[in-house]
C-alpha positions in Angstrom: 0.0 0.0 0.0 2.7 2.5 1.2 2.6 5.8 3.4 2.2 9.0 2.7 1.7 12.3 4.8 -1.1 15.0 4.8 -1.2 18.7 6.3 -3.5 18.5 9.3 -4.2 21.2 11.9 -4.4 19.7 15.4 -6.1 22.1 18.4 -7.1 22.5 21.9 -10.9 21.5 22.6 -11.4 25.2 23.3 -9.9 26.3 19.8 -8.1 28.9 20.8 -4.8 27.3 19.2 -3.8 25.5 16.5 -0.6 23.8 14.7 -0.3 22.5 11.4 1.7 19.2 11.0 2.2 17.2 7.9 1.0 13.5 9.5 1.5 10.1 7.8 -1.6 8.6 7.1 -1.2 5.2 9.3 -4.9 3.2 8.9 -3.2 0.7 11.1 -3.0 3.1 14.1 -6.2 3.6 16.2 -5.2 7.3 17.1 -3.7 10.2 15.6 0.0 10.7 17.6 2.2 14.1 18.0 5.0 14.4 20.1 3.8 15.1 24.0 5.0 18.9 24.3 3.9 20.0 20.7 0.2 18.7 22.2 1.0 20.5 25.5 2.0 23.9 23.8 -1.1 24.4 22.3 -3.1 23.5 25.1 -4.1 19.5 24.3 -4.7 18.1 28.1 -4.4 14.3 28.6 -7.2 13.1 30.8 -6.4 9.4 30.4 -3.6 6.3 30.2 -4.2 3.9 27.6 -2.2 0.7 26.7 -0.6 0.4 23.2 0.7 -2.7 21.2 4.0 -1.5 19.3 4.6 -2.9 15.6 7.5 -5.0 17.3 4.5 -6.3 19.9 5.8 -4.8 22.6 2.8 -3.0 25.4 3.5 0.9 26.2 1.1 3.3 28.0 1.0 6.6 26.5 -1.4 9.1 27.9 -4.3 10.3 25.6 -6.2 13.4 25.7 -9.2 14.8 23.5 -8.2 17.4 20.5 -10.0 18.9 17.7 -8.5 18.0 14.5 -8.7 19.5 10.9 -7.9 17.4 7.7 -8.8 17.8 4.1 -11.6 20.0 4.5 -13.5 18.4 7.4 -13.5 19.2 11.2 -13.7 16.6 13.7 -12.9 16.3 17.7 -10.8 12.8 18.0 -8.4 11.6 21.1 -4.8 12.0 20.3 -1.7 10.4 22.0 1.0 12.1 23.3 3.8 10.9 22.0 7.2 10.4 22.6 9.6 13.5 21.4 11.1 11.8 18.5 7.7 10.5 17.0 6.5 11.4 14.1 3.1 12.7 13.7 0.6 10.1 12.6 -3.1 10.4 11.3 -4.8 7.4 12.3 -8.1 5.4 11.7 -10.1 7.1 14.8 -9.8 10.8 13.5 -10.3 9.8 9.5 -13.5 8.0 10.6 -14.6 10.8 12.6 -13.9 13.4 9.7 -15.3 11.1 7.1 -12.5 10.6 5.0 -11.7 7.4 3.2 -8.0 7.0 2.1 -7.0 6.2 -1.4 -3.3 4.7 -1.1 -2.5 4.6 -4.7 -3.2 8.1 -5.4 -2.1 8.7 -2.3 -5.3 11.3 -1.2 -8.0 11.6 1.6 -11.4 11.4 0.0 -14.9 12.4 1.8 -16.7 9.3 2.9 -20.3 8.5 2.4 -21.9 8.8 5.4 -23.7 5.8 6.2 -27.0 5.3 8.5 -28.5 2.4 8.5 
């Protein structure tokens, strides 16, 4: 399938700050990640600790906290994880589904969903 990255803006639940990233779009990952004090700085408070299984299986606890999230077009309030300094930002599965966005890998784009009520 491959990766590829996206321009998202992540922000406080208040709105009173946001921060564009460009995020790799990671369907395998529950949540969206950023690194712990970029989330901090603009005012993203954890309120939880949740367990994680790494690609190489190991279990970490991260701690979580609720964000609002903007991404190609659409507006959505998702949880994020604070991660680790290092990490790269990630898009994951929770925040597409909650902004209605589909991913199409090979041309690598985020595509509105139909919105489904059955």
């Amino acid at each position: 399938m491959g990766t590829f990255y996206w321009p998202i803006e992540v922000g406080s639940m208040d709105g009173s700050a946001f921060e564009t990233v460009d995020a790799m779009v990671d369907t395998g990952a529950f949540y969206t990640k950023l690194p712990a004090s970029q989330l901090r700085r603009i005012g993203v408070v954890p309120n939880r600790r949740r367990r994680f299984r790494l690609g190489d299986g190991r279990i970490v606890e991260r701690e979580t906290g609720p964000a609002i999230v903007r991404v190609a077009g659409e507006e959505t309030y998702t949880i994020v994880v604070f991660g680790e300094e290092d990490t790269s930002p990630l898009l994951g599965a929770y925040t597409l589904e909650g902004a209605a966005l589909v991913v199409d890998p090979q041309g690598q784009l985020l595509a509105p969903a139909d919105n489904l009520m059955l």
